[in-house]
C-alpha positions as CSV (number, residue, x, y, z in Angstrom):
1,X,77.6,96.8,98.0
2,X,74.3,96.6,96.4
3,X,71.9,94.3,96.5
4,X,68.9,92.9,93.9
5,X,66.3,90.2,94.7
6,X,65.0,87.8,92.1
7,X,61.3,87.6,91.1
8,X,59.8,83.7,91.4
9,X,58.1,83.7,88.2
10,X,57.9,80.2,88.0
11,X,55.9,80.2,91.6
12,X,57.2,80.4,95.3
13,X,56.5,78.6,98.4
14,X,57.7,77.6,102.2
15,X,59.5,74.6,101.3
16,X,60.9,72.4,98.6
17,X,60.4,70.0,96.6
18,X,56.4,70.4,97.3
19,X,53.2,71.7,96.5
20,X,52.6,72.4,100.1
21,X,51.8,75.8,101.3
22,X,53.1,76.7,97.7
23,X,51.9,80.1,95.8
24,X,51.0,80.2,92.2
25,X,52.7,83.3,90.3
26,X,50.4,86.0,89.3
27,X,51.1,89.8,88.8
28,X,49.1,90.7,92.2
29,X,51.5,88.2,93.7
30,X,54.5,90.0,91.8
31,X,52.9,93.3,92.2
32,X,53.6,93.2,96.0
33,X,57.0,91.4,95.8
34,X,58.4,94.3,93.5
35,X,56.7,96.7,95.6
36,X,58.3,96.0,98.6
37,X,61.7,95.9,97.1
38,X,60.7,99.4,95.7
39,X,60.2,100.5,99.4
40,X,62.6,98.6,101.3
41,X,66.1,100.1,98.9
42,X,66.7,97.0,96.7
43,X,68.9,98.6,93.7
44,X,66.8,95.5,91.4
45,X,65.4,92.4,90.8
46,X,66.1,89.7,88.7
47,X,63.4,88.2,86.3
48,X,64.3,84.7,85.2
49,X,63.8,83.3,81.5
50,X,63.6,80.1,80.4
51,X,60.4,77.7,79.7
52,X,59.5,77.0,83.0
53,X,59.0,81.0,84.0
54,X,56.5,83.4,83.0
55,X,57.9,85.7,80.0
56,X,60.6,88.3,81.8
57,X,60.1,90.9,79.1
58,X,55.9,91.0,79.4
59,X,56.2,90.8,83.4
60,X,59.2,93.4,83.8
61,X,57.1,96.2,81.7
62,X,53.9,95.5,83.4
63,X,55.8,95.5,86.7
64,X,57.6,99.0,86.3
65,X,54.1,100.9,85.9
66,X,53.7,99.5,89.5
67,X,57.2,100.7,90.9
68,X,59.0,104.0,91.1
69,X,62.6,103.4,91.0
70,X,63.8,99.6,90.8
71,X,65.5,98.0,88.2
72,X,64.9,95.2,86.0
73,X,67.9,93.0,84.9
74,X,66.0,90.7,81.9
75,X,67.5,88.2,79.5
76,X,68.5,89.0,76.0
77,X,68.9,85.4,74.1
78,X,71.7,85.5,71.9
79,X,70.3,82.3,69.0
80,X,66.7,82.8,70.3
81,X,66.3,86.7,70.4
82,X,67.4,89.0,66.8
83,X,70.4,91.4,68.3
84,X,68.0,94.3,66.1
85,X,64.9,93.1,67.6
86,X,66.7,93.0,71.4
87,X,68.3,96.5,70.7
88,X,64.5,97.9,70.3
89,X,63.1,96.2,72.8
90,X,65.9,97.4,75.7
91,X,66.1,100.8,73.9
92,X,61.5,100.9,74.5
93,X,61.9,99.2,78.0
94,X,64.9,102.0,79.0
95,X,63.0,105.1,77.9
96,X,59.3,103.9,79.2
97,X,60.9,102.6,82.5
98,X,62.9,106.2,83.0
99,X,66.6,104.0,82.6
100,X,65.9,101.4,84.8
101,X,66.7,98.1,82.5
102,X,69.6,95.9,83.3
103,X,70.2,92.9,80.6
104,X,71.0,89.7,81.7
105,X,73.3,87.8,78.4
106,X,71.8,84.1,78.5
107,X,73.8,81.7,75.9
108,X,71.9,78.9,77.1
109,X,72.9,75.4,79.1
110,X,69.8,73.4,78.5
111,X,70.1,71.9,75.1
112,X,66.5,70.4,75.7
113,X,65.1,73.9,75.8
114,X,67.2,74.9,73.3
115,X,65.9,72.7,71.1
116,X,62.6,73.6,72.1
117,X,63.1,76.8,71.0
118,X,64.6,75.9,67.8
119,X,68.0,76.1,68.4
120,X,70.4,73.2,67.5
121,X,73.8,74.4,67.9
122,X,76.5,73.4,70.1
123,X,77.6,74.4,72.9
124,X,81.1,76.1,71.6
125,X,78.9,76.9,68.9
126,X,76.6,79.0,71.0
127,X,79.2,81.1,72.6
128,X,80.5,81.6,68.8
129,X,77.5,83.0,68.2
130,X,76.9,85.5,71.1
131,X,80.6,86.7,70.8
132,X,78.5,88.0,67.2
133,X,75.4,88.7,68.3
134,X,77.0,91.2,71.7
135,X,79.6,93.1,69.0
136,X,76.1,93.7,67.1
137,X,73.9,94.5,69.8
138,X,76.2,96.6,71.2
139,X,76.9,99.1,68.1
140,X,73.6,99.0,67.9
141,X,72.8,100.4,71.0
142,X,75.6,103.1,70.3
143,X,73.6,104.5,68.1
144,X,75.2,103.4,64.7
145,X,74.1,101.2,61.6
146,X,75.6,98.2,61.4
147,X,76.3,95.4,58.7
148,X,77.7,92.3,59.6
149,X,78.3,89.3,58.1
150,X,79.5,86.3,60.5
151,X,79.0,83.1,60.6
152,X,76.2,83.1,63.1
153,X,75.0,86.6,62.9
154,X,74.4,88.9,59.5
155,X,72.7,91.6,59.0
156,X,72.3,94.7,56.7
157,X,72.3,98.4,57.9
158,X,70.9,97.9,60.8
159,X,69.8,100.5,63.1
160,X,67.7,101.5,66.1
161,X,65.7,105.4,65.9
162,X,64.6,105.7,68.7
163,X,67.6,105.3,71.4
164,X,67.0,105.2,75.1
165,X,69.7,107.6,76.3
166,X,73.6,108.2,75.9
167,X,74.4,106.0,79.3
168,X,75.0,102.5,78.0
169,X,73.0,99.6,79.9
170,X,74.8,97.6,81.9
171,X,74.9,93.8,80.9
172,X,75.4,91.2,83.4
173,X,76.5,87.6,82.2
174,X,77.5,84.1,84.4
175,X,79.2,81.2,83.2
176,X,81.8,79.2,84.3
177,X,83.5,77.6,81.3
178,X,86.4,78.5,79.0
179,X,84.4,80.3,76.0
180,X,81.7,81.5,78.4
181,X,85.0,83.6,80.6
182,X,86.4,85.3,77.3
183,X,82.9,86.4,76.4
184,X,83.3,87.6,79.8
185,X,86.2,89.5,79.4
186,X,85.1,90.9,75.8
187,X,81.5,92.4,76.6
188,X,80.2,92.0,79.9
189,X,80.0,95.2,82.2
190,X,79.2,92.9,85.3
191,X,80.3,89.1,85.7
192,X,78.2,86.9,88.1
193,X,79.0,83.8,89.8
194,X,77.2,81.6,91.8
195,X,77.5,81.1,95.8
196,X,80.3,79.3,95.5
197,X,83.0,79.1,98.4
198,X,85.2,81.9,98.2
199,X,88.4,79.8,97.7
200,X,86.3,78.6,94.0
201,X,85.1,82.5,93.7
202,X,88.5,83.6,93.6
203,X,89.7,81.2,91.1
204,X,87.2,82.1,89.0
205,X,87.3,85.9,89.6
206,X,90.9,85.9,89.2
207,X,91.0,84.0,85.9
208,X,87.8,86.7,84.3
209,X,90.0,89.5,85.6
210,X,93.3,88.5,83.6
211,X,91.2,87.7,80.6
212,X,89.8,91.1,80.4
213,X,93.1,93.0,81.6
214,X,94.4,91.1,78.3
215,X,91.3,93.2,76.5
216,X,92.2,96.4,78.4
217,X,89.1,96.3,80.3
218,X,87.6,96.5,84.0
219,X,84.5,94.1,84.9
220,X,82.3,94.4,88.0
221,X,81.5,91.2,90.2
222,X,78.4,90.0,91.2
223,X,77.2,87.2,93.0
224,X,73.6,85.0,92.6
225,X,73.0,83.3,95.8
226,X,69.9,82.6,98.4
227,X,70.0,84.1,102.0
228,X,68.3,82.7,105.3
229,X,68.7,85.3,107.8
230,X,67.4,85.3,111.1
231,X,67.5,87.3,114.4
232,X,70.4,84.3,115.7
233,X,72.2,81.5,113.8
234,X,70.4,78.7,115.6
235,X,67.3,80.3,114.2
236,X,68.5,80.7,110.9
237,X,69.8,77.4,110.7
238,X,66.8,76.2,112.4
239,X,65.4,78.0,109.4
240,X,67.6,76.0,106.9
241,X,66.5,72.6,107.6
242,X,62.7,73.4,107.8
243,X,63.0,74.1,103.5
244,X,63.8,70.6,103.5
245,X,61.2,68.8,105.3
246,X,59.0,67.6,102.4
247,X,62.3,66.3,100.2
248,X,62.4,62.9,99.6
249,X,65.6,60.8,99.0
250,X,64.0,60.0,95.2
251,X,63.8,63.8,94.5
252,X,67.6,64.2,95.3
253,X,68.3,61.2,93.2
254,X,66.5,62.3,90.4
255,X,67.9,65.9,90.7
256,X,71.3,64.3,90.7
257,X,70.9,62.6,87.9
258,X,69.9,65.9,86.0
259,X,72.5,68.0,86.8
260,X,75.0,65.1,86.2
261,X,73.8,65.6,83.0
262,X,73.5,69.1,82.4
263,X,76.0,70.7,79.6
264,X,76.4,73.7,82.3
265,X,80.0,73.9,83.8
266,X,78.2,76.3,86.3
267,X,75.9,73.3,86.6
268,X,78.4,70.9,87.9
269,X,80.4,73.0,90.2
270,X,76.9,74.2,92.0
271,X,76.3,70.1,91.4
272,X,79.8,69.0,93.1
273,X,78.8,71.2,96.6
274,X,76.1,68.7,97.2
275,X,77.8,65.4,96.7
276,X,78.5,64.6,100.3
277,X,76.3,64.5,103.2
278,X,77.9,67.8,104.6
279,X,75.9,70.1,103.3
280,X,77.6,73.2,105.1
281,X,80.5,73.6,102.2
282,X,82.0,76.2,103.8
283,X,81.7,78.5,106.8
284,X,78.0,79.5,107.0
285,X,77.5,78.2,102.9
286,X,74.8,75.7,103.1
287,X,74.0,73.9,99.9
288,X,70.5,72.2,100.5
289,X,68.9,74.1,98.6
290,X,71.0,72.5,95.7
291,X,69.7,69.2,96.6
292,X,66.5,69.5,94.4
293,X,66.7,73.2,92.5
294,X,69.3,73.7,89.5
295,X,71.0,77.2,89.4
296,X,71.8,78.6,92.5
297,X,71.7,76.1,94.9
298,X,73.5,77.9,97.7
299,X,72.2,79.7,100.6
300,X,74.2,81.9,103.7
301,X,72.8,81.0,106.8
302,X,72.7,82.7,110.1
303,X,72.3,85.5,112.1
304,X,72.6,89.4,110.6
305,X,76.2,89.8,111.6
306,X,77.4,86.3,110.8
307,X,76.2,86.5,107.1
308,X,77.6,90.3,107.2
309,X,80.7,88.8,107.7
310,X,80.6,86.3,104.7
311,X,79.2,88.8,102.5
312,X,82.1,91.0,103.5
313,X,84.4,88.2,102.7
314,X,83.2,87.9,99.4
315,X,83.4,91.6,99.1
316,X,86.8,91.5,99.2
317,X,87.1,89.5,96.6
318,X,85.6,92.2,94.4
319,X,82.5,91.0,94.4
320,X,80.3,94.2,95.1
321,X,76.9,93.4,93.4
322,X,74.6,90.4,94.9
323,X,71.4,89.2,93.6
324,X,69.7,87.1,96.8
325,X,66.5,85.6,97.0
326,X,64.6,83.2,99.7
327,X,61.8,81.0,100.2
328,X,58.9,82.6,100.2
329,X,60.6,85.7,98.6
330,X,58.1,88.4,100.0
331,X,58.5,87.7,103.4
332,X,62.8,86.7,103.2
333,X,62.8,90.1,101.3
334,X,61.3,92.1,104.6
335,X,63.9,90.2,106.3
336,X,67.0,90.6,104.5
337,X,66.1,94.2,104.3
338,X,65.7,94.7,108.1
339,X,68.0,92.4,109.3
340,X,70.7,93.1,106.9
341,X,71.1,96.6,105.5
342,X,71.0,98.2,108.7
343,X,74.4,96.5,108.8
344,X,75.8,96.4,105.0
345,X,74.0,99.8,104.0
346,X,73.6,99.2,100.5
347,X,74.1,101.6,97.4
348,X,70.3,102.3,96.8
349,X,68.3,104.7,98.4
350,X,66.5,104.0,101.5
351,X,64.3,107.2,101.4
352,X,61.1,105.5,100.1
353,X,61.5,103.6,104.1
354,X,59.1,105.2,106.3
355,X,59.7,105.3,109.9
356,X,58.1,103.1,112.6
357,X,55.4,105.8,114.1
358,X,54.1,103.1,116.2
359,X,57.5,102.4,117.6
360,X,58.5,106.2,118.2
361,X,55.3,107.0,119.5
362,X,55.8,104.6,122.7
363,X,59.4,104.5,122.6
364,X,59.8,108.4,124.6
């Protein structure tokens, strides 16, 4: 396994739903997120995009002149973004950064934000569109001069000079509908789901892995989900309900209403966990957080070897690669990191962890 965080760019807190005991997002207050993740053997963290979040591509280069080895998975915007314009920009990032970009392929669900951003087209329009935009962005970033003339997408010898290395960055991609699984199976090196229950994981998993064995390839799995982890599952769980305290019945209501009418088939299945008043969908899967955030809205709860065990289950599955986060994401990282990969022993390196002197020193 190996595990990523995810940066709150859009501010953090202790609870949901409220401006109590909440923390504005600065880059001191990113600075020490990402620099704890650095130390404590995260592989990477995840920088959201979208209107609501500071710019991922402005934070993430500031933020690797403050880190040593993390990675920094960041949105291209297939309709929003040039595929010439991305190639420069990953090829920059990868070289300045020493190879430590990951791109995140965002079609888009919000056709409000689209909009916004001056895109009008549809939803199977979209997809259309980065099926074009990855087959350019990806010769690109092969080194070769491209011309292409599709529908969406055209452009004349195109080319990037100044290329970031011979490895090929890895590009990560989630979406849950019909067009958004065969641009799955066509481009993406790593497919991500949301904390679903495993019996809707594996369906899912299952149908992206036939789609890509038609296109003779082999995808990696990840998962997006939160974690509350605590020393025992009545603390955890304990843990759990106290993000909930400030949520009002209106909030939920509203938030309902939203995500009833979000174009997102990732959306409504995340949406369809919380429908019913048992908000434990699954064994140790709670789905509060759900009630009032869109995206992940999922959360494993309990103590270091019970959400060791679910993770394992999912692991099984194929899923190998899981971006977690928590609330307030500082502190829940210290605690996944102790709690947890003691247990799991993830990929990255742990040798930027320095020992407990305090601890050895009276522990003889």
């Amino acid at each position: 396994m190996n595990f990523h965080w995810f940066l709150p760019t859009d501010g953090d807190g202790h609870y949901l739903g409220t401006d109590h005991l909440s923390r504005e997002g600065n880059i001191s207050y990113y600075t020490q997120i990402v620099q704890a993740l650095d130390r404590l053997g995260f592989e990477g963290v995840l920088v959201p995009t979208g209107k609501t979040c500071e710019d991922p591509w402005v934070v993430a280069s500031a933020l690797t002149q403050m880190t040593e080895r993390l990675k920094f998975l960041i949105a291209i915007r297939p309709s929003i973004m040039s595929p010439t314009v991305a190639a420069r920009m990953a090829s920059a990032f990868q070289r300045l950064s020493n190879g430590r970009l990951l791109l995140n392929v965002v079609t888009g669900g919000d056709s409000k934000q689209l909009a916004g951003d001056g895109v009008y087209l549809s939803k199977e329009e979209r997809y259309a569109a980065t099926d074009e935009y990855l087959r350019v962005f990806k010769d690109l970033m092969k080194g070769e001069k491209v011309t292409f003339n599709g529908k969406h997408i055209q452009v004349t010898d195109a080319e990037v000079l100044y290329h970031s290395s011979d490895q090929p960055i890895p590009l990560y991609f989630g979406g849950s509908s019909a067009p958004a699984l065969d641009i799955a199976a066509k481009h993406i090196d790593q497919y991500l789901t949301w904390g679903e229950p495993p019996n809707m994981a594996k369906e899912k998993i299952d149908q992206v892995k036939s789609l890509a064995t038609d296109q003779g390839r082999e995808l990696g799995y990840g998962m997006r989900i939160h974690i509350i982890v605590r020393e025992t599952d009545e603390e955890a769980w304990d843990a759990a309900e106290k993000l909930l305290t400030y949520v009002s019945e209106e909030q939920i209501a509203s938030a309902r209403k939203a995500f009833g009418e979000a174009e997102s088939e990732g959306q409504r299945r995340m949406a369809s966990l919380t429908s019913s008043k048992e908000l434990e969908v699954s064994p140790n899967l709670w789905a509060g957080v759900g009630l009032v955030r869109g995206g992940a809205g999922t959360a494993l709860v309990g103590s270091p070897q019970t959400v060791a065990a679910r993770l394992r289950e999912y692991e099984e599955l194929g899923i190998t690669s899981f971006i977690m986060s928590g609330y307030p994401h500082l502190e829940e990282a210290y605690r996944v990191a102790e709690l947890l990969f003691p247990i799991l022993k993830p990929d990255a390196t742990h040798s930027n962890r320095s020992s407990n002197l305090y601890g050895k020193a009276y522990s003889s």
